[in-house]
N, C-alpha and C positions, 0 to 999 in steps of 0.2 A: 250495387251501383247507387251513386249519391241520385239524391232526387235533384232537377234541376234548380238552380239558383235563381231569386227571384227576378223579375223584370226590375227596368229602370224606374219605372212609374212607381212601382209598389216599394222600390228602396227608397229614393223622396217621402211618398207618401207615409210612410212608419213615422219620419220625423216630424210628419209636419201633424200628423192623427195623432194620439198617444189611445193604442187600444186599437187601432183599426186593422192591423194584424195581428195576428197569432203569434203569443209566443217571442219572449224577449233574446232568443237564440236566434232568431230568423235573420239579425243584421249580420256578424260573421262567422256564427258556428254551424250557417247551411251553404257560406260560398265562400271564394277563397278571398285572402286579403285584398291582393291584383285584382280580382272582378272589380271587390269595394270602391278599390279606386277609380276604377274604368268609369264605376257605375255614377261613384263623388263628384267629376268632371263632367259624368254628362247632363246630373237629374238637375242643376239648375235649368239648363238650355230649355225645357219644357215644361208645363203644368200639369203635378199627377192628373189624369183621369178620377173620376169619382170624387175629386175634394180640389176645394179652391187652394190657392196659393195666398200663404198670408199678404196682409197689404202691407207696403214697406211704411218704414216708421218716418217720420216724417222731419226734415233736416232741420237745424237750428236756426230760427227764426233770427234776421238781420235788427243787430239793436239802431236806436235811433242815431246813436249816434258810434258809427264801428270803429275797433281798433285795426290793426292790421292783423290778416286770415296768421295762426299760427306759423303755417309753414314758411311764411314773407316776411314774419318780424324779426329785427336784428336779435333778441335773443333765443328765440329758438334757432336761430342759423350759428346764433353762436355755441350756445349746449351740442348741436351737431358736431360741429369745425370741434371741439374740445373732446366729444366720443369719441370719434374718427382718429382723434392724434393720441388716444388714451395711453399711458405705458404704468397705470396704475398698481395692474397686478403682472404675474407671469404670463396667462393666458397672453398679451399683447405680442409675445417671441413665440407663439405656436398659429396663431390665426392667419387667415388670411385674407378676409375682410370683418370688418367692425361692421353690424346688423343695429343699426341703429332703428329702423322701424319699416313699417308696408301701411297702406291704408291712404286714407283720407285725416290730415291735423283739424281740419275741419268739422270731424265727426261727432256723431255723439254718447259715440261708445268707444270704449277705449279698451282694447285687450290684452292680457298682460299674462305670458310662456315664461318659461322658464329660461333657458336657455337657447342658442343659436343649432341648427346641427348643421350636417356635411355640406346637401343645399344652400341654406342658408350663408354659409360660411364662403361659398362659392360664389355667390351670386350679390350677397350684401343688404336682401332683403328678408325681412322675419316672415316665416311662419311660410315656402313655399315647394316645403317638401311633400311628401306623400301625406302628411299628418297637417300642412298647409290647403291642400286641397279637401279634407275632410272638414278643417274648419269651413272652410268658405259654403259649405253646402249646410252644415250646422247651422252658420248664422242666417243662411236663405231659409229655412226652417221657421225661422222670425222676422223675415223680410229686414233684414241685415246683408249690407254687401262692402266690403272691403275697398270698393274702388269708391261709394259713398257716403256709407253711414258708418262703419269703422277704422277704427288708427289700430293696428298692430305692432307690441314690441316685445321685449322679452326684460326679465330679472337682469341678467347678463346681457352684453354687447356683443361676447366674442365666446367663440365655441372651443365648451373646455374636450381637451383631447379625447376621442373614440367616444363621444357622448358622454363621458360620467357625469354624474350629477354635481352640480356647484360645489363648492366648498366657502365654509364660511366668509373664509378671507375675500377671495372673489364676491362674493354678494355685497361684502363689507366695501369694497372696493368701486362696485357698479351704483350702488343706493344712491351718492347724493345726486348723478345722473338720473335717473330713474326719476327719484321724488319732483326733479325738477323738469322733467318730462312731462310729469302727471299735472303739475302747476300750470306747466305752459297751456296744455292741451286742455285742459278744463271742462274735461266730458261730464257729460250728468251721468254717467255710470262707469264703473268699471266691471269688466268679467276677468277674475285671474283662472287661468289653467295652466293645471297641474298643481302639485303639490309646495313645492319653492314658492311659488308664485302667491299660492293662498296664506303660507305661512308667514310670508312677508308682511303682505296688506292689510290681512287679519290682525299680525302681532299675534299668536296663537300658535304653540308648536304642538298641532295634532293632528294625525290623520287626514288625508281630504277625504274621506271617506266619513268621519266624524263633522269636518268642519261645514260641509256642504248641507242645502236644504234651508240656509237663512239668508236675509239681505244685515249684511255689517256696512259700517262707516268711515270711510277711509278720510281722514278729514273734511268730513262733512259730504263726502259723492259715494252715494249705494253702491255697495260693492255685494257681489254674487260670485259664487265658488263652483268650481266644476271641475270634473277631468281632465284632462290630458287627451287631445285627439289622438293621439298616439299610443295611449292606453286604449284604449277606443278598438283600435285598429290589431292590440293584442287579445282584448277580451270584450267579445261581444254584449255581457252579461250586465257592460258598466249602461248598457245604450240608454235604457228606459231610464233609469239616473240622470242619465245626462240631458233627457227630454226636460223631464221635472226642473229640470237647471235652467231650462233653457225658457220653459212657459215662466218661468220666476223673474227672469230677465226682463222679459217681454212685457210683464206686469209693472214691475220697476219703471221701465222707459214710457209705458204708458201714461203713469200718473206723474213723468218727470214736468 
């Protein structure tokens, strides 16, 4: 018989410790993925026991003299209005909504997936499937949260059939969206996850397993590489990986 699977506190707490438990198998090669996410959903709601909860990073200070908030200005409503109607590539005759982004335009991190999947496609926002709810707990790990300190979008708009992975044309198709997504929003950092995502920002076609571990420069805004929540959610093994990713981040926005 398996040994029980760990508490809620103690699944939080792995992310937010690096070393305070035992054993880099402990996040899903002692429980099932389902608990993961039972567990995803619920360990922000409270503060592990035994360790503080990092303090949230603190939001971009109002310049003296403000333009208008991203998501209120005519050109980001316009870049919208222009995803929305996209018939750029094929994907446009298979989707069923265009995932143009989740988060705060606000923010001052910016994340960037790879593509849209089933939820996503369903619902019309990024990043709020099973592998959505793992980010969100990820980024509370760095006192990051989605409704204020991050904008989430993906490489792609529109979810290429039964998940496969992008194809060139389609990336080729989605970029000058994207680039001018990254322009509007003007985060002091970017995080890409997943592989598409780091290959892009990087300019780099290697491995995320090779490319992860540095801060690059995506015209000029620190850029940090990590996994795939979703990877995540297949192999437990990436987790400790993906902490290191995550204190790297946190460093980045510190001295932003």
């Amino acid at each position: 018989m398996r040994a029980p699977g760990p508490g809620r506190d103690q699944f939080a707490r792995y992310f937010r410790q690096q070393g305070e438990l035992a054993g880099p198998e402990l996040f899903l090669d002692g429980i099932s993925g389902v608990e993961a996410l039972r567990l995803a959903s619920q360990a922000g709601d409270s503060r592990p026991q035994g360790g503080e909860a990092p303090s949230p990073l603190p939001l971009r200070q109002a310049p003296s003299d403000p333009s208008p908030a991203p998501a209120s200005s005519p050109d980001y409503e316009s870049l919208r209005a222009q995803a929305l109607a996209c018939t750029r590539c094929d994907l446009s005759r298979t989707r069923k909504q265009v995932v143009f982004s989740d988060g705060n335009p606000a923010a001052r991190l910016m994340v960037v997936g790879e593509a849209p999947g089933a939820r996503e496609d369903e619902t019309g926002k990024a990043f709020v499937g099973p592998a959505g709810k793992l980010l969100d707990l990820l980024l509370a790990t760095v006192g990051l949260a989605r409704e204020t300190s991050a904008y989430i979008c993906n490489v792609l708009k529109c979810r290429p059939p039964g998940n496969r992975n992008p194809l060139p044309g389609e990336i080729e198709a989605c970029t000058p969206i994207l680039k001018r997504q990254i322009e509007l929003i003007s985060p002091d950092a970017l995080l890409a996850v997943g592989a598409f995502s780091a290959q892009f920002l990087t300019g780099r076609e290697a491995p995320i397993g090779t490319l992860r571990g540095e801060v690059y420069s995506y015209h000029g805004v620190p850029l940090v590489v990590t996994y795939h929540p979703a990877a995540l959610l297949r192999n437990g093994s990436l987790t400790r990986s993906t902490w290191d990713d995550l204190q790297l981040l946190r460093q980045v926005m510190d001295g932003a």
